[in-house]
C-alpha positions as CSV (number, residue, x, y, z in Angstrom):
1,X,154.8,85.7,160.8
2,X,154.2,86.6,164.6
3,X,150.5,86.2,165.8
4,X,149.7,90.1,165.9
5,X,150.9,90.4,161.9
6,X,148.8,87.9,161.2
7,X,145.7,89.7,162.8
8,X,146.8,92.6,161.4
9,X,146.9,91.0,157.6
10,X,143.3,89.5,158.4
11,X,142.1,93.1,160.0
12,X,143.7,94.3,156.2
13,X,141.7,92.0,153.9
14,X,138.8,92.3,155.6
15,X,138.5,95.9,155.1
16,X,139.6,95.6,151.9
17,X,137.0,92.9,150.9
18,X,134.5,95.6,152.3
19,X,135.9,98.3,150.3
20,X,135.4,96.4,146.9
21,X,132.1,94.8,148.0
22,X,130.7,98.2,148.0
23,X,132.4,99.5,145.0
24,X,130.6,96.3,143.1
25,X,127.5,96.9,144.7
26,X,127.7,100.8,143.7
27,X,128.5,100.0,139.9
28,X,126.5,96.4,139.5
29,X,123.6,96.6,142.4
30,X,121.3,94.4,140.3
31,X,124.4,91.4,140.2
32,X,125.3,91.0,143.7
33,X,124.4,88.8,146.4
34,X,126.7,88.9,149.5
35,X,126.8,87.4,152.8
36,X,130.3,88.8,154.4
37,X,130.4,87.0,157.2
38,X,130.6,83.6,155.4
39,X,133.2,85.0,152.8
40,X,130.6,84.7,150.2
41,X,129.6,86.4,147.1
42,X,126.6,84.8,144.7
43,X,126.5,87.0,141.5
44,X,124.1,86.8,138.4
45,X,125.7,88.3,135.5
46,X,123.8,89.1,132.2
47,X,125.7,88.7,129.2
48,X,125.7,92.0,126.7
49,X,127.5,91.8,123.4
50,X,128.8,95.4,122.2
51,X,126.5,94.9,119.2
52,X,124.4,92.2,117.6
53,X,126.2,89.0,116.3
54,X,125.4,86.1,114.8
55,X,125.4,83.0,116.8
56,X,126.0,79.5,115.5
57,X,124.2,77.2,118.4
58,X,125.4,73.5,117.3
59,X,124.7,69.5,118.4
60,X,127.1,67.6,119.6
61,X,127.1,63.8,119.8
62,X,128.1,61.6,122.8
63,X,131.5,62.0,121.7
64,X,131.9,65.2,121.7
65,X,132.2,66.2,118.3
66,X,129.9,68.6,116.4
67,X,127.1,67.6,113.7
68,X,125.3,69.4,111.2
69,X,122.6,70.1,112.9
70,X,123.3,73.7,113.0
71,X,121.0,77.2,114.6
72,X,121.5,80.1,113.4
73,X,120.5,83.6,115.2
74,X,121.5,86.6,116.0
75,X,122.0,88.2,119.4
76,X,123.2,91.0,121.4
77,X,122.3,89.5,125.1
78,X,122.9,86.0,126.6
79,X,121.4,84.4,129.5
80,X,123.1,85.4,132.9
81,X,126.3,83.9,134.5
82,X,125.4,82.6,137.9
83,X,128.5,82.9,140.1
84,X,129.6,81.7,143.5
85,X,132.8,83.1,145.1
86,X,134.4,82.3,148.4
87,X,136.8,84.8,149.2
88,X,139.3,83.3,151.5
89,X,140.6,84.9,155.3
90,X,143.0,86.6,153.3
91,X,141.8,87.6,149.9
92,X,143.4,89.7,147.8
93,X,146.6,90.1,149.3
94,X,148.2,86.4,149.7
95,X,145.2,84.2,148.6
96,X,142.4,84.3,145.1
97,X,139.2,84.0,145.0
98,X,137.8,80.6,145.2
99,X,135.2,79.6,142.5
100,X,133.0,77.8,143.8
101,X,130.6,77.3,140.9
102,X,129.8,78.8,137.4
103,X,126.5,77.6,136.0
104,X,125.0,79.7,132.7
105,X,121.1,79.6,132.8
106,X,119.6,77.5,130.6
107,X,122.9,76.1,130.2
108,X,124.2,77.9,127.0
109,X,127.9,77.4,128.3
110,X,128.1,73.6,129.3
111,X,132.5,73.9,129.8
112,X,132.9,76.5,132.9
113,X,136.3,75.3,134.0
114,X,138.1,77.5,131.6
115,X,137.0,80.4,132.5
116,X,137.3,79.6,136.2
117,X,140.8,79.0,135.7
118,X,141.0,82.6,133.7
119,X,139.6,84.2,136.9
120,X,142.2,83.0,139.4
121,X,144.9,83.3,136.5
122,X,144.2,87.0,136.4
123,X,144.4,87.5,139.9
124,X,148.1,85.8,139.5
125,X,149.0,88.3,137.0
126,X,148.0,91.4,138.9
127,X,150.0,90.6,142.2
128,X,147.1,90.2,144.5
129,X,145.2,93.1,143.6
130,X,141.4,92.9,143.9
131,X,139.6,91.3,141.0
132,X,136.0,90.9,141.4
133,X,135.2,93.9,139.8
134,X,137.7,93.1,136.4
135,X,135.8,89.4,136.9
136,X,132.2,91.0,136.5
137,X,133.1,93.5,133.7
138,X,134.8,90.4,131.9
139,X,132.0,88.5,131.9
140,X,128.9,91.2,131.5
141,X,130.7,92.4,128.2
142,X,131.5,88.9,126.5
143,X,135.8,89.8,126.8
144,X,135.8,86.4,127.8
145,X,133.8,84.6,124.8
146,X,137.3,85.3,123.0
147,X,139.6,83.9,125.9
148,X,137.8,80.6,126.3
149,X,137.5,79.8,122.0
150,X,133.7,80.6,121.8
151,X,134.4,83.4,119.0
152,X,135.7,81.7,115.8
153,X,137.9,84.0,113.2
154,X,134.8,85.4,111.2
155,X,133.2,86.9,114.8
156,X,131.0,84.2,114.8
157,X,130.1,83.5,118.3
158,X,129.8,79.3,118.5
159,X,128.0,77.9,121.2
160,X,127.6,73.5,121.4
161,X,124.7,72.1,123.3
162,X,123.2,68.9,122.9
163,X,119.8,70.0,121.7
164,X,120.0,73.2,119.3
165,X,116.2,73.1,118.7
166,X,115.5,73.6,122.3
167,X,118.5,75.8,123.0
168,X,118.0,78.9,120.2
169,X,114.4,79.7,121.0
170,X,115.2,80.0,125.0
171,X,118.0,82.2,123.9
172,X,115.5,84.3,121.7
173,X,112.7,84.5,124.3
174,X,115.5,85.7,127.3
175,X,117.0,88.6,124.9
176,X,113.3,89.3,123.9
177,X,112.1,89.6,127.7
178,X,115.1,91.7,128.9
179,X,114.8,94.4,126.6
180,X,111.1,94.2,127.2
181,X,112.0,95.0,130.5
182,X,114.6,97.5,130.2
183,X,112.5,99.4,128.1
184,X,109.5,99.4,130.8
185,X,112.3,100.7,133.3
186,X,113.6,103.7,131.6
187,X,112.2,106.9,130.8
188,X,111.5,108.4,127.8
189,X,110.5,111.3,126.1
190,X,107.0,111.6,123.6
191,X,107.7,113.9,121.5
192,X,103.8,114.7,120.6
193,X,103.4,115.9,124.2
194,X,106.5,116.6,125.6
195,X,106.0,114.5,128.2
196,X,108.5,112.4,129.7
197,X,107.0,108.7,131.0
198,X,108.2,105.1,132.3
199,X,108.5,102.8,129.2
200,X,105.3,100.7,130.3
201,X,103.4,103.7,129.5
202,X,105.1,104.5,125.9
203,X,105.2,102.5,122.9
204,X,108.8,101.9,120.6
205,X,107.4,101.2,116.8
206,X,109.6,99.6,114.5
207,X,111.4,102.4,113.7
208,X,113.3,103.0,116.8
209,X,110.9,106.1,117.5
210,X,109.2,106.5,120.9
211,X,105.8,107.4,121.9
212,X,103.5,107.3,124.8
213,X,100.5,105.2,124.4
214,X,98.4,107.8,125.1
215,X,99.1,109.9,122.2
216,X,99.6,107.2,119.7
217,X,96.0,106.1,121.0
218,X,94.5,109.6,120.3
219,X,96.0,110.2,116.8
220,X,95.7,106.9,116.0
221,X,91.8,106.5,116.5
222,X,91.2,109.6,115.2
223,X,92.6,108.9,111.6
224,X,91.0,105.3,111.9
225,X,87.7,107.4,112.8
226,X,87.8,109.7,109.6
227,X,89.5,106.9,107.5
228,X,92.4,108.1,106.9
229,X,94.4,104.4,106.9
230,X,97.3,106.2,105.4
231,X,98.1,108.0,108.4
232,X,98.4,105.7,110.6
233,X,102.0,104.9,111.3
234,X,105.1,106.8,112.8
235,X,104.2,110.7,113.7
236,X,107.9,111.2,113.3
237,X,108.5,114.1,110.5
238,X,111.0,111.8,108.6
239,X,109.1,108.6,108.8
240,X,105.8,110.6,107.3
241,X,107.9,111.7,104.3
242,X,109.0,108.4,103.8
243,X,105.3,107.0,104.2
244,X,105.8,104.4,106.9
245,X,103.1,103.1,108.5
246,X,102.3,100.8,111.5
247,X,102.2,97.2,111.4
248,X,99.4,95.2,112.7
249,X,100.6,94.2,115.9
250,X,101.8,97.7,116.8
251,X,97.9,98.6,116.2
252,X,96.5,95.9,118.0
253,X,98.9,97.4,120.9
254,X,97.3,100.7,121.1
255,X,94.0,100.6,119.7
256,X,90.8,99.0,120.8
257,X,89.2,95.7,118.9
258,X,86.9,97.5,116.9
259,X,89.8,99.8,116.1
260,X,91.8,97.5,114.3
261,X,88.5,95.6,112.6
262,X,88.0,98.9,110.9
263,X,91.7,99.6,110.3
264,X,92.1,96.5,108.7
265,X,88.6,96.8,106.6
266,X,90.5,100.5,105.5
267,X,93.8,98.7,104.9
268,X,91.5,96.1,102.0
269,X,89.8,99.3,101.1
270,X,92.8,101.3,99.7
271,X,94.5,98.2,98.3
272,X,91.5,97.7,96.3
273,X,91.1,101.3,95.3
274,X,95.2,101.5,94.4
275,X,95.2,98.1,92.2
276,X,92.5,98.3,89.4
277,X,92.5,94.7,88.5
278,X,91.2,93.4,92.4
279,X,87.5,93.0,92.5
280,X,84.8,92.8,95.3
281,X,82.8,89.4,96.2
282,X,79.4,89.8,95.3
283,X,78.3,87.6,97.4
284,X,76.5,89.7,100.2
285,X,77.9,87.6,102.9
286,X,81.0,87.4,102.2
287,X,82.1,90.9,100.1
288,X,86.1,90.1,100.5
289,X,89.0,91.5,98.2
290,X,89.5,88.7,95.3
291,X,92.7,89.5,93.5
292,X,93.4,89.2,89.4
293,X,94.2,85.3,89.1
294,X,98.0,85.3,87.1
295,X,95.8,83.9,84.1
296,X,98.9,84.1,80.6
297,X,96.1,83.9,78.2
298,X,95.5,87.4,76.2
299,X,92.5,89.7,77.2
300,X,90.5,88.8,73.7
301,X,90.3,84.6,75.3
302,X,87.8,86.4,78.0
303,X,89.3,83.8,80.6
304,X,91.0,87.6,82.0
305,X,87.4,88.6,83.2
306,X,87.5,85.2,86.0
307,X,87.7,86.0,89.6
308,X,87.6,82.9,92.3
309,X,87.0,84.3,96.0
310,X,89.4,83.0,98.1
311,X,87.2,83.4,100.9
312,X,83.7,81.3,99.8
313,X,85.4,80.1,96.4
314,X,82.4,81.9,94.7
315,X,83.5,82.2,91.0
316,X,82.4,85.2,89.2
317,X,82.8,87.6,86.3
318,X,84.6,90.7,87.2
319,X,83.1,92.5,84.6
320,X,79.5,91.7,85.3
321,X,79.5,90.1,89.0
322,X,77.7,87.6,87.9
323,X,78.3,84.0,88.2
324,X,81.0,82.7,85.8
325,X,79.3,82.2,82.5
326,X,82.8,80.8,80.9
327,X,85.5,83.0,78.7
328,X,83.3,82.0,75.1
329,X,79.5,83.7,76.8
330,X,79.0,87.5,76.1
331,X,78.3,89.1,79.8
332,X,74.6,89.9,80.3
333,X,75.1,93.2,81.2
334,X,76.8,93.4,77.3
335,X,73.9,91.6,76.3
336,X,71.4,93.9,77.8
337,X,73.1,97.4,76.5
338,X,72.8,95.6,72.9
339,X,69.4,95.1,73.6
340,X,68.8,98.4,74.8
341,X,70.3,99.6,71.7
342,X,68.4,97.5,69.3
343,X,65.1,98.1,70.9
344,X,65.7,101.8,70.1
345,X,66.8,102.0,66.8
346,X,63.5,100.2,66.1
347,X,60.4,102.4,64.8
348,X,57.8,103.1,67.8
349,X,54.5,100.9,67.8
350,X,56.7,98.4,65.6
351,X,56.5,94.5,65.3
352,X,60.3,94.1,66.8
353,X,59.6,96.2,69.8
354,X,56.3,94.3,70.5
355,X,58.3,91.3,70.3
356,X,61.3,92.5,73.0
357,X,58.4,93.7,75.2
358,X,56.8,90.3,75.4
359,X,59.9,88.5,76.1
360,X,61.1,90.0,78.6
361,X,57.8,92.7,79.9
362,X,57.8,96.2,79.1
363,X,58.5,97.4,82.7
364,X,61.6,95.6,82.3
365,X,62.6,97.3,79.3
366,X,61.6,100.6,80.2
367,X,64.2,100.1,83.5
368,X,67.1,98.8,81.4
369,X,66.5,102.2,79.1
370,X,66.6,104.0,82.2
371,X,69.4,102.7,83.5
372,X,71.4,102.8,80.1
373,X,70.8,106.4,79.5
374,X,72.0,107.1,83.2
375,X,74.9,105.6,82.5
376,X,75.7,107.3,79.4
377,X,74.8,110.8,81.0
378,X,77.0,109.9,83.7
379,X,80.2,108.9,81.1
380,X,79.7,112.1,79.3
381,X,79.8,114.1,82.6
382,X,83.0,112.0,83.6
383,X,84.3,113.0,80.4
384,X,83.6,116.9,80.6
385,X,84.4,117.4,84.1
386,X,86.8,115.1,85.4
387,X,90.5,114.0,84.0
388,X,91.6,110.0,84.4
389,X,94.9,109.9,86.7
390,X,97.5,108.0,84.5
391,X,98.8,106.1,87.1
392,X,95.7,104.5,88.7
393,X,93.0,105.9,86.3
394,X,90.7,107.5,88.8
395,X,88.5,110.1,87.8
396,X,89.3,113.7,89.4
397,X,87.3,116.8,89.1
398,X,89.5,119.6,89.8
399,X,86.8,122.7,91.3
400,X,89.6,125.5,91.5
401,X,93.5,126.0,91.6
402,X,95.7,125.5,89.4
403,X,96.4,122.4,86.8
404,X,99.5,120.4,88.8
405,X,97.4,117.8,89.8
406,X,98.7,114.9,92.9
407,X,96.5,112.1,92.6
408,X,95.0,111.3,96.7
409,X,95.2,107.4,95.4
410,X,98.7,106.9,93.5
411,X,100.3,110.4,94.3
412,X,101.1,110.6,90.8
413,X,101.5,114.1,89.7
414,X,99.5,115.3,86.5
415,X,98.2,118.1,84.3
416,X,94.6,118.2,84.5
417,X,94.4,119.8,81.1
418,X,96.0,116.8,79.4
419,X,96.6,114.2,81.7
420,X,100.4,114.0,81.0
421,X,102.6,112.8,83.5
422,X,104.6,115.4,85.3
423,X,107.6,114.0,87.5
424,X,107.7,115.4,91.0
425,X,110.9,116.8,91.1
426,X,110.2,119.9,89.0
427,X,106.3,119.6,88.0
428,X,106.0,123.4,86.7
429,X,108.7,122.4,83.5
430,X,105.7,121.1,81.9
431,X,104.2,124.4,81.8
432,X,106.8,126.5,81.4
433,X,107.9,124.4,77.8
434,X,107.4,127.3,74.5
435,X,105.2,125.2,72.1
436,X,103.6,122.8,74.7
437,X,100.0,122.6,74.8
438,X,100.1,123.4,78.4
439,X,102.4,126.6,77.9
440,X,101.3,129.3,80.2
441,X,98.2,127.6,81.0
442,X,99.2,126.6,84.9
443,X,95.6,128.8,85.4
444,X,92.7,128.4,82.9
445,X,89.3,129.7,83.6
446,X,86.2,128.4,82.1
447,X,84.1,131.4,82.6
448,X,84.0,135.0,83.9
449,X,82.8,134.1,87.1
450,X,85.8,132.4,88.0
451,X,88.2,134.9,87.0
452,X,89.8,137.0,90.1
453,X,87.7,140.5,90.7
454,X,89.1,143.2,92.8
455,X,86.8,143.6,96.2
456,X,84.4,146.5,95.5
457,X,85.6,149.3,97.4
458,X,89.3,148.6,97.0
459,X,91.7,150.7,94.2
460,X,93.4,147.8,92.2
């Protein structure tokens, strides 16, 4: 080849090692490091997988052979390639690239010499055609996990390294970190207020939904404010009909400190107001949620009624708060209605009540009558006004409306009239059923003054 062929074949590569330089740099600007007049190209090349897949990350011994020793995760991003090509005078027409080194960070891939020889082999097999871009493409989406024997026949990827148990939490904490970072990169769109904001001003809750902080912060603190626990979660439409609420950490993301104190404090409220059998500490310093010990006994052995706080290990009756007086000792507050009761079925000025009245002082007495018929008057009125909710047995006093109850505790749909449960799918049947109890009785009035009256002035 004369001398001004050969310049001219130089000129040629050149400009076409330009030309795909800036098509890489177009597509992948965040991989590429060049220096063209040195003929070289450094490249950091993340590793996404198409969609999450389990990775095995096994030991191997001095030997080389695998242990038991086995990780098991699950990724969809690897830690980044780092590539160094020299591309040679006359690169891609007569000569390939030359590899120059292939390191993976935090060295997840310790054998790079097969995929440095599938590089140069592809150039072979496309005539000396450029390949830098095919190389990157190969690389960023995994293709070449399969070529090099990484990807075993279940689409497990396999990955050896001499210490898993330092390996699989690196890999965690990269995948963890880039997303972060993706995420505070993009846009996105709140759908409470329309606006469209830089990820590091939203918030993605664990169900995939987005939301700027800002909002989440308002709505948030408000229904912490007003103490309605139940609403804090995802303002999606689908997610509220489905109930789902926030997690812990996603509050502690968007709220203040006191905010999630009192969040929490709600979150023991409503336990202990939806499960019956959980009782309050009556210690004054302490006052934490002590749940129903998993006691087989039956109810009559009165070892049921023993509550142990798992906070100050106070032990208690949960009948009387009072300090456990054993499963054979009547409660005193059973103790004190029977004195009540005896003390009043006794004549006036006679020698039995004298008697109660020393022992324990007639001021006493008189309070503990007090207090007894208070909380019979108070029974009675549950018992005329109110209906028990068969699913959590709350009292509810219905004022007006009709009888299809929905309990605010359990959501358990009732009739207030008898306290039947109604399903939720169709809670009307119930009333609509010839012969029921409830038949036609949806509205019931107790008095005149409740019934509907045309507005004076108006022809009915």
């Amino acid at each position: 080849m004369s001398v001004t062929q050969d310049s001219e074949l130089l000129v040629e590569c050149l400009e076409l090692q330009r030309e795909e330089l800036e098509v890489l740099e177009s597509i992948y600007p965040d991989y590429l490091s060049t220096d063209i007049s040195k003929g070289s190209v450094k490249l950091e090349i993340p590793v996404e997988l198409e969609d999450p897949r389990q990775v095995f990350v096994k030991d191997i011994d001095q030997q080389g052979h695998s242990s038991s020793d086995v990780k098991s995760l699950t990724l969809s991003l690897l830690p980044p390639l780092l590539v160094h090509v020299m591309l040679p005078e006359t690169y891609p027409l007569r000569e390939p690239p030359r590899i120059s080194s292939i390191r993976a960070t935090h060295s997840w891939m310790l054998h790079t010499s097969r995929l440095r020889d599938l590089i140069v082999d592809k150039w072979s097999r496309q005539a000396g055609e450029r390949v830098l871009c095919d190389m990157v493409d190969l690389i960023r989406s995994g293709a070449f996990l399969n070529e090099i024997d990484m990807v075993e026949d279940c689409g497990v990827l396999l990955i050896q390294h001499n210490t898993p148990e330092l390996l699989a939490p690196l890999l965690i904490s990269f995948e963890t970190l880039a997303k972060s970072d993706e995420f505070n990169h993009n846009s996105y769109s709140c759908s409470i207020c329309l606006s469209s904001l830089k990820g590091s001003k939203c918030l993605q809750l664990s169900c995939k939904h987005i939301f700027c902080r800002h909002c989440l912060e308002d709505f948030w603190g408000l229904c912490i404010t007003e103490g309605d626990v139940s609403r804090v979660g995802c303002p999606d439409p689908n997610c509220v009909k489905e109930g789902r609420q926030a997690d812990e950490e996603e509050v502690a993301r968007v709220v203040s400190e006191e905010g999630v104190a009192r969040w929490r404090w709600l979150k023991e409220k409503s336990m202990m107001e939806n499960d019956p059998s959980i009782s309050i500490c009556p210690m004054v310093l302490c006052q934490k949620p002590v749940p129903k010990p998993q006691i087989t006994d039956s109810e009559e052995s009165g070892w049921q009624k023993l509550r142990v706080c798992p906070s100050c290990s106070y032990s208690f009756c949960s009948f009387c708060k009072r300090t456990w007086h054993g499963p054979l000792s009547a409660c005193p507050i059973s103790a004190y209605e029977t004195l009540v009761l005896d003390y009043l079925a006794l004549p006036e000025d006679s020698p039995g009540r004298k008697t109660i009245e020393n022992r324990f002082g007639r001021s006493i007495v008189l309070k503990m009558i007090v207090t007894y018929q208070e909380e019979q008057a108070f029974s009675q009125w549950l018992a005329d006004s109110s209906t028990r909710c068969p699913g959590c047995n709350v009292h509810i006093e219905k004022s007006v409306g009709c009888n299809h109850m929905i309990c605010s505790k359990c959501k358990q749909h009732f009739c207030y009239r008898c306290g039947t449960r109604l399903f939720a799918a169709s809670p009307y049947q119930h009333f609509s059923t010839p012969g029921s109890s409830c038949f036609n009785k949806l509205f019931d009035f107790s008095s005149e003054q409740d019934e509907w009256q045309p507005i004076e002035g108006f022809n009915v």
